[in-house]
ZAROMAR-627974 format. One record per residue (C-alpha): residue in three letters; x, y, z; residue number from 1. Coordinates in steps of 0.1 Angstrom, whole numbers, plus 2048, in hexadecimal, padded with zeros to 3 digits. Layout:
REM residues N
+------+------+-------+-----+-----+
| code | east | north |  up | pos |
+------+------+-------+-----+-----+
|  ala |    X |     Y |   Z | NUM |
...
+------+------+-------+-----+-----+
REM end
This chain:
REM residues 292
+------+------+-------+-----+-----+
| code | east | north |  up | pos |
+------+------+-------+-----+-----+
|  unk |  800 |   800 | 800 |   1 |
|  unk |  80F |   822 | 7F5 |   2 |
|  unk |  814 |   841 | 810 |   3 |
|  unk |  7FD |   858 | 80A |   4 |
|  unk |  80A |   87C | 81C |   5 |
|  unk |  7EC |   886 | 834 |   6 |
|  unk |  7D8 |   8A8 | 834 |   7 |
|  unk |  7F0 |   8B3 | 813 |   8 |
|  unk |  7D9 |   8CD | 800 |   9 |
|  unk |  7D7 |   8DB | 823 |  10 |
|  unk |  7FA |   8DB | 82D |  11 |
|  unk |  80A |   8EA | 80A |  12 |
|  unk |  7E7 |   903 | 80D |  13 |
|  unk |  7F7 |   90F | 830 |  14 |
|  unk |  81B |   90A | 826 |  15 |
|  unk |  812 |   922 | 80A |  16 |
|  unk |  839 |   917 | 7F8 |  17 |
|  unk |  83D |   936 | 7DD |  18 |
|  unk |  850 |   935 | 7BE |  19 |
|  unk |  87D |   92F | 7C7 |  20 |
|  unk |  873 |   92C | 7E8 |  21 |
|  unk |  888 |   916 | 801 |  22 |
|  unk |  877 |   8FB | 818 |  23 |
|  unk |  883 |   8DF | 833 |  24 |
|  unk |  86F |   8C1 | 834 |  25 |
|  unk |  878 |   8AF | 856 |  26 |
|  unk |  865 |   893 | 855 |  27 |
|  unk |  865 |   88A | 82E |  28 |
|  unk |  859 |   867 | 829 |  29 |
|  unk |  854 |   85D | 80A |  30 |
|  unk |  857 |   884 | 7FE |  31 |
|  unk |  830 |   884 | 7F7 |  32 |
|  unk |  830 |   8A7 | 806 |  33 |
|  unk |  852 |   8AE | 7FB |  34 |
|  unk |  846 |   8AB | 7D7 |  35 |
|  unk |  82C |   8C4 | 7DB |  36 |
|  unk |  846 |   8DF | 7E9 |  37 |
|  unk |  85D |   8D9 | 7D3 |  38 |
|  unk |  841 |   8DD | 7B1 |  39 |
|  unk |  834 |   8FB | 7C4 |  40 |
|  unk |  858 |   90F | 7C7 |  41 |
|  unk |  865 |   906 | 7A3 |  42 |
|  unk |  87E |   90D | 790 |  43 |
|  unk |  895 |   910 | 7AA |  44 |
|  unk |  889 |   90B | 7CF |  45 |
|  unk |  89E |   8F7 | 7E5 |  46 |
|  unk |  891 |   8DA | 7FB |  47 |
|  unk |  8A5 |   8D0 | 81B |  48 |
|  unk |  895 |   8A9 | 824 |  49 |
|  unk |  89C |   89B | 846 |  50 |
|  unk |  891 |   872 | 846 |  51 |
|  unk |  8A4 |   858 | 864 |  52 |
|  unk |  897 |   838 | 84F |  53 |
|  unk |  8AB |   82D | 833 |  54 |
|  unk |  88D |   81E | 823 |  55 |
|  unk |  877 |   83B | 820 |  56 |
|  unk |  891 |   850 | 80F |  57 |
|  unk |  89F |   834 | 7F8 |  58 |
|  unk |  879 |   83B | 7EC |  59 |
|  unk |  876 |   861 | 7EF |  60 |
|  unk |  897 |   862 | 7D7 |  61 |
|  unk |  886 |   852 | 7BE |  62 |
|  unk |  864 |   860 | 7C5 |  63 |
|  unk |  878 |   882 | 7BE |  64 |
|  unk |  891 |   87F | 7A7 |  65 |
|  unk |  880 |   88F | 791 |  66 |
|  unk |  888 |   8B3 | 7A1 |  67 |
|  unk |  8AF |   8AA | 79A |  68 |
|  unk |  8C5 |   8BE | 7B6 |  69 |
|  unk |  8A9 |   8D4 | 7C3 |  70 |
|  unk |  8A9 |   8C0 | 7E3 |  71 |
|  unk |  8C0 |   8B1 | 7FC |  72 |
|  unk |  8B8 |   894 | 814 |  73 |
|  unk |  8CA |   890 | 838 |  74 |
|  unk |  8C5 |   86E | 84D |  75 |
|  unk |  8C1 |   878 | 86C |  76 |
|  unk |  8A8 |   87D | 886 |  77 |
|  unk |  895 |   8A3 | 881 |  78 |
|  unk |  8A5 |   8AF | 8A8 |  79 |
|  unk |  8C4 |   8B0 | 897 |  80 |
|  unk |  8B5 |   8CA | 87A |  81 |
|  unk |  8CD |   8EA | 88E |  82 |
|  unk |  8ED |   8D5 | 883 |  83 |
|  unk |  8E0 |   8C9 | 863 |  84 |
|  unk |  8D1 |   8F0 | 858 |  85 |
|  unk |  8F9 |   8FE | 85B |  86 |
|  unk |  904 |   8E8 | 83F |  87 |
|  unk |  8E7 |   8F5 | 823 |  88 |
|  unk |  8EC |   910 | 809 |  89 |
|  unk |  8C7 |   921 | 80E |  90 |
|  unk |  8CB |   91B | 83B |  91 |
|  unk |  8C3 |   944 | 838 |  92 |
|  unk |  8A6 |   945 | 822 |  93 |
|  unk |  88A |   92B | 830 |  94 |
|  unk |  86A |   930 | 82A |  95 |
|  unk |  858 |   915 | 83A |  96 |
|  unk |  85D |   8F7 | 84D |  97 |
|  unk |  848 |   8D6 | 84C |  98 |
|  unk |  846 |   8BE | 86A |  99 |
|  unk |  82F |   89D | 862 | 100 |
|  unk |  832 |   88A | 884 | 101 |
|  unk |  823 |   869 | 873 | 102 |
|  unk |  835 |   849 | 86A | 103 |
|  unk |  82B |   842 | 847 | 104 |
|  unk |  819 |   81F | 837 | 105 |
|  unk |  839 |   80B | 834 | 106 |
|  unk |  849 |   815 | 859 | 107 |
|  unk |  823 |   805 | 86A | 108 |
|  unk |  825 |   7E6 | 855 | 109 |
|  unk |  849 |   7DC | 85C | 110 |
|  unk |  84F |   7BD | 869 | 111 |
|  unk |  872 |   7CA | 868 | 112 |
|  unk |  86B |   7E9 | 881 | 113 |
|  unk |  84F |   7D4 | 88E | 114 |
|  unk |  836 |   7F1 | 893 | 115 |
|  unk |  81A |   7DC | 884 | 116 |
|  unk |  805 |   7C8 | 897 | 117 |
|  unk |  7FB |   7AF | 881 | 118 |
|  unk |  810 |   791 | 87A | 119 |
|  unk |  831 |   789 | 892 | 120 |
|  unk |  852 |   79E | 88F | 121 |
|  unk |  86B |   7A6 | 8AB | 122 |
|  unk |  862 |   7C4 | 8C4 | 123 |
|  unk |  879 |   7DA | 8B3 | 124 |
|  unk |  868 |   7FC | 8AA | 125 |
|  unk |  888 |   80E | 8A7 | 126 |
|  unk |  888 |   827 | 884 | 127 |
|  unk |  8A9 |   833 | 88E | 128 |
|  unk |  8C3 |   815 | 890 | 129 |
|  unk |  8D9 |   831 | 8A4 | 130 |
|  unk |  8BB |   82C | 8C1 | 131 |
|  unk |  8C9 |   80E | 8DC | 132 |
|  unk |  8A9 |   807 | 8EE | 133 |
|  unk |  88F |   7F3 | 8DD | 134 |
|  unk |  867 |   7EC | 8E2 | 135 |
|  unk |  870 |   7C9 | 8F2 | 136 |
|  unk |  88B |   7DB | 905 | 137 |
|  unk |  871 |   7EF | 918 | 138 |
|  unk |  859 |   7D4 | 91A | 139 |
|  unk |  871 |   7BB | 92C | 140 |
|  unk |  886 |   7D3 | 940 | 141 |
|  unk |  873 |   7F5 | 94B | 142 |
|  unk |  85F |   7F6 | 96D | 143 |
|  unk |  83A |   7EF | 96A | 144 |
|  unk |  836 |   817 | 973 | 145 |
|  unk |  848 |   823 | 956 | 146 |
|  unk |  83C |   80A | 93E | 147 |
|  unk |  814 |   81A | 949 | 148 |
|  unk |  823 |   83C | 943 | 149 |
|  unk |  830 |   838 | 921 | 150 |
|  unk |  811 |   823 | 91A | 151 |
|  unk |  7F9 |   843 | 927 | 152 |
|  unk |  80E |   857 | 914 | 153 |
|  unk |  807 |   845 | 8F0 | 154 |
|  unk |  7E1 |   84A | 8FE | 155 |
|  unk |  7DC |   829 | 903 | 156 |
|  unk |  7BC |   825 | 919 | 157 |
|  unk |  7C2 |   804 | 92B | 158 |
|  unk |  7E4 |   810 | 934 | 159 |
|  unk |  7E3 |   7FF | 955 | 160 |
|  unk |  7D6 |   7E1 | 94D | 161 |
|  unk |  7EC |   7D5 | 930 | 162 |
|  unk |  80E |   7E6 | 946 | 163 |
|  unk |  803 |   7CB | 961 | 164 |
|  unk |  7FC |   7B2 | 948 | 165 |
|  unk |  825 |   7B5 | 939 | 166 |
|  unk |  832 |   7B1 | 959 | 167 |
|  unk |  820 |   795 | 95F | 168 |
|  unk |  827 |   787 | 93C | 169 |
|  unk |  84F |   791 | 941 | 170 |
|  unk |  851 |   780 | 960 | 171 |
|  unk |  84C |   75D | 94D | 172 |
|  unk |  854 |   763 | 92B | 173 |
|  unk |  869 |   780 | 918 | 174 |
|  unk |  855 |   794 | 903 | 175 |
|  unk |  864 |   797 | 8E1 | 176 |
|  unk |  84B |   798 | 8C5 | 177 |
|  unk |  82C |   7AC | 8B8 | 178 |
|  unk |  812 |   78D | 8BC | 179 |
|  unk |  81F |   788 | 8E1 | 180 |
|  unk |  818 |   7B0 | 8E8 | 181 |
|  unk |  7F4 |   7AC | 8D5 | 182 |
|  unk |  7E9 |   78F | 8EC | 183 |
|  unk |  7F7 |   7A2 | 90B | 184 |
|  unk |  7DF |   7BF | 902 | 185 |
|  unk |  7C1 |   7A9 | 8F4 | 186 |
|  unk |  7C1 |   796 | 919 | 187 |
|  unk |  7C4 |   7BB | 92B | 188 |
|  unk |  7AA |   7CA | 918 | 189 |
|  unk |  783 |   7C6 | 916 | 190 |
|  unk |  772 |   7B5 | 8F7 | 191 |
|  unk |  754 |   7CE | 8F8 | 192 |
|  unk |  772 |   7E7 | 8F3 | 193 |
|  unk |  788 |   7D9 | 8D9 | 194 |
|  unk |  764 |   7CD | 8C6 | 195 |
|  unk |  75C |   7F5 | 8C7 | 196 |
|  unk |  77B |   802 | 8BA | 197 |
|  unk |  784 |   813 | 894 | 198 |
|  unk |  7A5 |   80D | 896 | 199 |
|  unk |  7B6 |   7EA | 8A4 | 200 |
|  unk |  7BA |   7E4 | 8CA | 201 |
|  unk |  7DA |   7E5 | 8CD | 202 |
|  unk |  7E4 |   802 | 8B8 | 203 |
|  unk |  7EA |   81C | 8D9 | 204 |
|  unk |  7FE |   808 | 8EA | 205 |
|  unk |  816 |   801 | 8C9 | 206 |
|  unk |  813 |   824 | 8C3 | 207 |
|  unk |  81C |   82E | 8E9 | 208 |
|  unk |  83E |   814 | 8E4 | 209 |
|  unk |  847 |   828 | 8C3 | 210 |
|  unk |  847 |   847 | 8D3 | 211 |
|  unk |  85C |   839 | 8F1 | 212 |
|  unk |  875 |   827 | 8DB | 213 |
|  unk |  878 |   841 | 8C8 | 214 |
|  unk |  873 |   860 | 8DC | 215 |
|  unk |  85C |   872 | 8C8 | 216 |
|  unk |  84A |   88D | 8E0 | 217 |
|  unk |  874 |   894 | 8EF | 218 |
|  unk |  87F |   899 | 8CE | 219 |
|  unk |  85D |   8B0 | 8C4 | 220 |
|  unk |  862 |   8C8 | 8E2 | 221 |
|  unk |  88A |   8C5 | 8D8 | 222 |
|  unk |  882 |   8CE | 8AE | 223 |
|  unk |  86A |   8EB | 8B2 | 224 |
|  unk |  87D |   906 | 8BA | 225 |
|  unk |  89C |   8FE | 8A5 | 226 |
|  unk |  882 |   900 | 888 | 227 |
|  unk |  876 |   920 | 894 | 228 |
|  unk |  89A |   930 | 898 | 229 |
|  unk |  89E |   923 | 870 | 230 |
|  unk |  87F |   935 | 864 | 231 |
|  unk |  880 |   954 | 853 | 232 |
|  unk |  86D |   973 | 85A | 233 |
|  unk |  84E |   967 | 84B | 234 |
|  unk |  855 |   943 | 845 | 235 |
|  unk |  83E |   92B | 852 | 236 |
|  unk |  83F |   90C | 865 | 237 |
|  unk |  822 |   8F2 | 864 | 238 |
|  unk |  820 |   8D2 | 87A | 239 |
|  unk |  80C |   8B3 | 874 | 240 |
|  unk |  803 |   8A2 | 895 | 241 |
|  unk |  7F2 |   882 | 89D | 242 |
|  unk |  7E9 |   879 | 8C2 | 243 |
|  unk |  7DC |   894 | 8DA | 244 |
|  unk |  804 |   89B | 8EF | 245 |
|  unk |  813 |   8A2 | 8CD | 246 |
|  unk |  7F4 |   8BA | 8C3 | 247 |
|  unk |  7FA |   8C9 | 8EB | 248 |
|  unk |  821 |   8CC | 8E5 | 249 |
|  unk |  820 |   8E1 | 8C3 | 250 |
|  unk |  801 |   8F2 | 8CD | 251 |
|  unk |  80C |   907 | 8EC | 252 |
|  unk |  82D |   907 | 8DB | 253 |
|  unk |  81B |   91B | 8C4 | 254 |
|  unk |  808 |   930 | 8D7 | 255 |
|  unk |  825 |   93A | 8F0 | 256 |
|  unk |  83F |   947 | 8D9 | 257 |
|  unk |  83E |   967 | 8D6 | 258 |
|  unk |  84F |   966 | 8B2 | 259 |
|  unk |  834 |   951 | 8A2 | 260 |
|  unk |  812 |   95A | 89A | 261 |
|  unk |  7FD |   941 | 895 | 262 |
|  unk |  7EA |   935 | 877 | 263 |
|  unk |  7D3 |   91A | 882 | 264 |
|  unk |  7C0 |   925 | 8A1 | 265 |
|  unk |  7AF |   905 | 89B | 266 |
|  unk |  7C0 |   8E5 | 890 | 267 |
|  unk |  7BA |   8DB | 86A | 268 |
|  unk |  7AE |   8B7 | 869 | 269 |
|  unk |  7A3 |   89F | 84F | 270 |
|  unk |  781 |   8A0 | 83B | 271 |
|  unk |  76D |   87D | 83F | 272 |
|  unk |  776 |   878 | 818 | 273 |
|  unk |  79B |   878 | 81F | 274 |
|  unk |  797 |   863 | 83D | 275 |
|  unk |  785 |   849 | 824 | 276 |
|  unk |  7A0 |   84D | 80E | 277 |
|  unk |  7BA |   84F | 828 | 278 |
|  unk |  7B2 |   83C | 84C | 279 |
|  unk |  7D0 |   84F | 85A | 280 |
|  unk |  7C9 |   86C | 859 | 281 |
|  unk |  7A8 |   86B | 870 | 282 |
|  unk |  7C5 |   878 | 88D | 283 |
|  unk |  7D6 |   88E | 879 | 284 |
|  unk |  7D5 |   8B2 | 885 | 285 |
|  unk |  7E7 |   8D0 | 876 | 286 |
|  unk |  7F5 |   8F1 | 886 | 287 |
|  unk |  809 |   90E | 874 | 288 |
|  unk |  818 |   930 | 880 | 289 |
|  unk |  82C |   947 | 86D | 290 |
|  unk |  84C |   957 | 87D | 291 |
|  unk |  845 |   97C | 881 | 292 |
+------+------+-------+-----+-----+
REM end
């Protein structure tokens, strides 16, 4: 199944990219969104990429090459954008900044990175290969109180409940693949709940061990004002979030700088026809502000 970028008439609407204009894309994917900026600010805009998975930009190079040496892709995580900026051409003429905090198609149907849970694959969840601790690591080694923590943080309801359930598990067995974790949380959480739900049972708490593993909300708070500080006066920086702390983070980030105003009072979020067309983005919320 291909990628398809969430929310992206919206986004390039509120990233308004102009005509030789410069962008950063730190979270490029497959370049869906990447593509867009880089039609929009022909002939000769400038793209800096930032991707940590080999995969996805093994695929955005192809999915681009077609724009020839208008754009540059860094591997590396985005936190490190303040090191990576010093080394581009165009580092004093950006006009906008694009943060999409979702893992794309491929990365949740990995058995590799087993983030999927369907099928078996090692409790791995790791999209950096620089990152030491891994989904099993926390699962067999962190105290019961941390593991509910990290689990409440993902949003997962029965936090409680399936936290008890891995110690008990751990205590017998290790835990080391995705069908193990799936039974843990089917036998913590109640039928009439998991009957009920849109989206599979177990999707918070594999979204609340991606996070962990690979400290997404840390590396948020960390990315947001090194974007900022690369903006130019009037350049624009527009963040897609997808569970309710992300969407907290960026939004009083937003609100409290004093060298922002904000463009998006209220989120932008998905019509039902592009949730129909694309489950993923039901979560997906959008916030912009322009740097005054």
């Amino acid at each position: 199944m291909k990628h398809i970028p969430v929310l992206k008439e919206e986004v390039i609407k509120t990233l308004a990219p102009q005509s030789n204009e410069h962008f950063i894309d730190l979270t490029l994917g497959h370049g869906g969104h990447a593509s867009e900026i880089l039609k929009k600010t022909a002939p000769n805009g400038k793209l800096l990429a930032v991707e940590q998975d080999f995969r996805a930009i093994a695929e955005a190079n192809e999915n681009l090459a077609s724009f020839g040496n208008r754009f540059e892709i860094v591997q590396d995580n985005f936190n490190e954008i303040g090191l990576i900026i010093r080394k581009w051409p165009e580092k004093n003429e950006v006009s906008g900044i694009l943060i999409d905090l979702g893992p794309n198609t491929d990365q949740l149907k990995s058995e590799e990175l087993g983030l999927s849970f369907r099928g078996s694959a090692p409790l791995d969840m790791r999209l950096d290969a620089k990152i030491q601790t891994t989904a099993s690591d926390i699962l067999n080694k962190f105290p019961e109180r941390e593991i509910v923590q990290i689990l409440f943080d993902g949003e997962e309801r029965f936090a409680k409940q399936i936290a008890r359930k891995i110690v008990d598990v751990r205590n017998k067995e290790s835990i080391e693949t995705t069908d193990q974790l799936v039974e843990i949380i089917r036998q913590s959480t109640p039928p009439s709940y998991r009957f009920k739900q849109k989206t599979h049972f177990a999707t918070g708490t594999f979204r609340a061990l991606r996070m962990a593993v690979n400290k997404e909300l840390e590396n948020l708070k960390s990315v947001l004002p090194q974007a900022v500080s690369i903006l130019s006066p009037g350049g624009r920086l527009v963040v897609i979030t997808f569970h309710s702390l992300e969407d907290r983070i960026v939004k009083n980030f937003l609100r409290e700088r004093p060298d922002l105003e904000v463009l998006t009072p209220k989120p932008i979020i998905a019509t039902e026809e592009e949730i129909q067309i694309n489950p993923s983005a039901r979560s997906a919320k959008v916030r912009a502000a322009i740097k005054i």
